[in-house]
C-alpha distance (Angstrom), angle and dihedral (degrees) to the residues before:
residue distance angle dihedral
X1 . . .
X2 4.12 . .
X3 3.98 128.3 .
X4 4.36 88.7 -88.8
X5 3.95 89.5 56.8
X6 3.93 93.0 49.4
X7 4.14 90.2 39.6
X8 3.97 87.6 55.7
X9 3.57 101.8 41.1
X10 4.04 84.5 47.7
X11 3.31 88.7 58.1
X12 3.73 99.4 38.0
X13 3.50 90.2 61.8
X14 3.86 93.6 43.3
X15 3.86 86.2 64.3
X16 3.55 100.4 45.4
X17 4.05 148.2 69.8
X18 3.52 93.3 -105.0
X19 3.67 115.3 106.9
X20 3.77 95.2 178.1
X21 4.16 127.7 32.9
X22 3.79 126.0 165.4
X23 3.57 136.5 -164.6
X24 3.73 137.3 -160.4
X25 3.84 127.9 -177.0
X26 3.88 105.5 169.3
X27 4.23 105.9 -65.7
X28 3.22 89.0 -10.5
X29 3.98 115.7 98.7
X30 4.14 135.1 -178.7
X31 3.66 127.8 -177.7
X32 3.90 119.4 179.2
X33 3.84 116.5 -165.9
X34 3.83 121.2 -169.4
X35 3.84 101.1 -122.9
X36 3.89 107.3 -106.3
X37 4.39 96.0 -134.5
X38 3.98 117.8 -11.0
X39 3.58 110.5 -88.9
X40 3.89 125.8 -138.5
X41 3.31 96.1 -106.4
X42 4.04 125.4 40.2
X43 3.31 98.8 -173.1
X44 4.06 95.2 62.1
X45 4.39 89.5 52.0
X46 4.03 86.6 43.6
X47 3.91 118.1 103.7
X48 3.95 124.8 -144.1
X49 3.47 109.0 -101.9
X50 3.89 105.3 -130.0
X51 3.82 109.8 -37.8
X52 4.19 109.9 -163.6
X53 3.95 116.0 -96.8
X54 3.15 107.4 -88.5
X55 4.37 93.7 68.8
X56 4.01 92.3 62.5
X57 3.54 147.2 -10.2
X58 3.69 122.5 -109.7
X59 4.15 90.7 -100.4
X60 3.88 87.0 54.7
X61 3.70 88.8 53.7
X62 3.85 103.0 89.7
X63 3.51 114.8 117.5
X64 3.41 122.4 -179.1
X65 3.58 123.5 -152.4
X66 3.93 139.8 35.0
X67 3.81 112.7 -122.8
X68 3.51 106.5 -103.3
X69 3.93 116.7 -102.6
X70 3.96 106.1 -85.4
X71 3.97 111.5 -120.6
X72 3.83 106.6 -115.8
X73 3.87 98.0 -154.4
X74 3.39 104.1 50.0
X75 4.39 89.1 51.7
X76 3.81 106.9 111.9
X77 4.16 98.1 -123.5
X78 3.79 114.1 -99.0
X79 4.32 111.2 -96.2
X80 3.48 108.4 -95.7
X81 3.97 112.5 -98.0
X82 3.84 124.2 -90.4
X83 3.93 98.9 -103.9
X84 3.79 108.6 -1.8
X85 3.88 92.4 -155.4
X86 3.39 84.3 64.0
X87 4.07 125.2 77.6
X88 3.90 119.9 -138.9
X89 3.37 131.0 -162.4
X90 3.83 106.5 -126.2
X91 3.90 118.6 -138.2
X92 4.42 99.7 -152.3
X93 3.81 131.9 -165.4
X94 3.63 112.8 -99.6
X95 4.02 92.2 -165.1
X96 3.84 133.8 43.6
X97 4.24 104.0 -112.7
X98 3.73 155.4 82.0
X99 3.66 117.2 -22.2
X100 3.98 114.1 -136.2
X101 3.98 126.7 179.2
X102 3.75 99.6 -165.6
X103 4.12 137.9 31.1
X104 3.90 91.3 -108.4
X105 4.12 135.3 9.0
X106 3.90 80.7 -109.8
X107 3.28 98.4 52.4
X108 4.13 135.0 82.4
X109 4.13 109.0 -106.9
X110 3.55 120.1 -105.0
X111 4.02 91.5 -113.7
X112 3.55 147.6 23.4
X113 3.63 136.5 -173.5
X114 3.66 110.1 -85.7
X115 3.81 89.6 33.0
X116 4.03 115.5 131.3
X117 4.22 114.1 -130.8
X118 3.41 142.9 -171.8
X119 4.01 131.4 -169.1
X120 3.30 119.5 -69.9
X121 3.68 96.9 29.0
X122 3.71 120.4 129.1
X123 4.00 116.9 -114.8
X124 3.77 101.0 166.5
X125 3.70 158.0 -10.4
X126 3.71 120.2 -111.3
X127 4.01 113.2 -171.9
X128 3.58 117.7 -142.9
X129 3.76 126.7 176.7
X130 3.95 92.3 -20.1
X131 3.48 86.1 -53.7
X132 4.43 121.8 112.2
X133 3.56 118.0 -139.5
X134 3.64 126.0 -164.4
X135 3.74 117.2 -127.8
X136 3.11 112.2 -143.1
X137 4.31 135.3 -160.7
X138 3.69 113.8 -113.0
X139 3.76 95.6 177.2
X140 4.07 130.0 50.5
X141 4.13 118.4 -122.7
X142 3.58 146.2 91.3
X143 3.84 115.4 -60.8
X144 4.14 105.9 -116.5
X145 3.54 106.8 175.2
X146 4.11 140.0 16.2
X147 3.89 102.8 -138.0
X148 4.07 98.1 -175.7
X149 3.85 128.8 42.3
X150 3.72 125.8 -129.1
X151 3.31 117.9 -77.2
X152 3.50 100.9 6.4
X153 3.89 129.6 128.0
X154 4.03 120.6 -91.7
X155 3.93 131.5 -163.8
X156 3.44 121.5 -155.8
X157 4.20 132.5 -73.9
X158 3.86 74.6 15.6
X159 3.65 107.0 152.1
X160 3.85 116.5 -116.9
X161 3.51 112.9 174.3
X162 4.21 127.8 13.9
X163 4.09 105.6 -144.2
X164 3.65 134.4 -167.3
C-alpha cells in the first residue's frame, strides 16, 4: 500500500457514512476513524502518511483517525506569487503537520529564497506524529519564495516553497 492508496481511501472515507474502515495487507494494518467533533488543532488528530521503514514496523503502523475536512472559508488566501507572469514550480506537503525550515532551532535552515536546488535535496522538516520527516526537492531550480513559516501547522498538497 503506497502514499496514493492511503490519500484515496482517506478521502473515501471522508465522503462517506462510514465512521470506521480498516485495512489489513499481511503485517501491515490501517484503521481510519471519522473524527467524533473537529478538534482545535488538525495537525495533532492527523496521521503520517507513509514514513520509510526504518520509523516503525508494520504493527506500529495503526493510525487512527482521518484529519478532519479543512474549512475552506475560514483559510486566509494564499500570498500572491513573486512575479505572476512568471510560472513556478510548486514544491507541496505530502503529510498533514508542523512545518520546520532547519534540522534544529539552533541550526541554519536547509533553504532560502534565492538558493539553487536539485532533486533529492532536502528543503524542510515536516513533523508528524512525533516523528520528523525530511522534505525533500523533486524538481531542480532556484528557490523564489518561502510559502509557510517555521513552526507552523501544514495540510497536505499544501504548497511550501514556489521555485524557478
Amino acid at each position: 500500500m503506497n502514499l496514493d492508496d492511503i490519500q484515496r481511501l482517506i478521502k473515501m472515507v471522508d465522503e462517506s457514512d462510514l465512521d470506521e474502515m480498516t485495512i489489513e495487507e499481511g503485517e501491515f494494518k490501517l484503521t481510519l476513524k471519522k473524527a467524533a467533533e473537529p478538534s482545535a488543532s488538525p495537525a495533532m488528530n492527523a496521521m503520517p502518511m507513509m514514513m520509510p521503514p526504518q520509523y516503525f514496523s508494520p504493527q506500529q503502523a495503526q493510525p487512527t483517525q482521518a484529519p478532519p475536512p479543512a474549512a475552506k472559508s475560514a483559510e486566509a488566501p494564499p500570498p500572491a506569487p513573486v512575479d505572476a507572469g512568471k510560472k513556478y514550480k510548486e514544491v507541496r506537503s505530502p503529510m498533514v503537520g508542523t512545518f520546520y525550515r532547519a534540522p534544529a532551532p539552533e541550526a541554519n535552515p536547509y533553504v532560502q529564497v534565492g538558493d539553487s536546488i536539485s532533486k533529492g535535496k532536502v528543503l524542510c522538516i515536516i513533523e508528524a506524529m512525533k516523528l520528523m520527516n525530511e522534505i525533500e526537492s523533486d524538481v531542480d531550480g532556484k528557490i523564489v519564495k518561502i510559502l509557510v513559516e517555521n513552526g507552523k501547522p501544514v495540510e497536505f498538497d499544501q504548497v511550501l516553497f514556489l521555485v524557478e
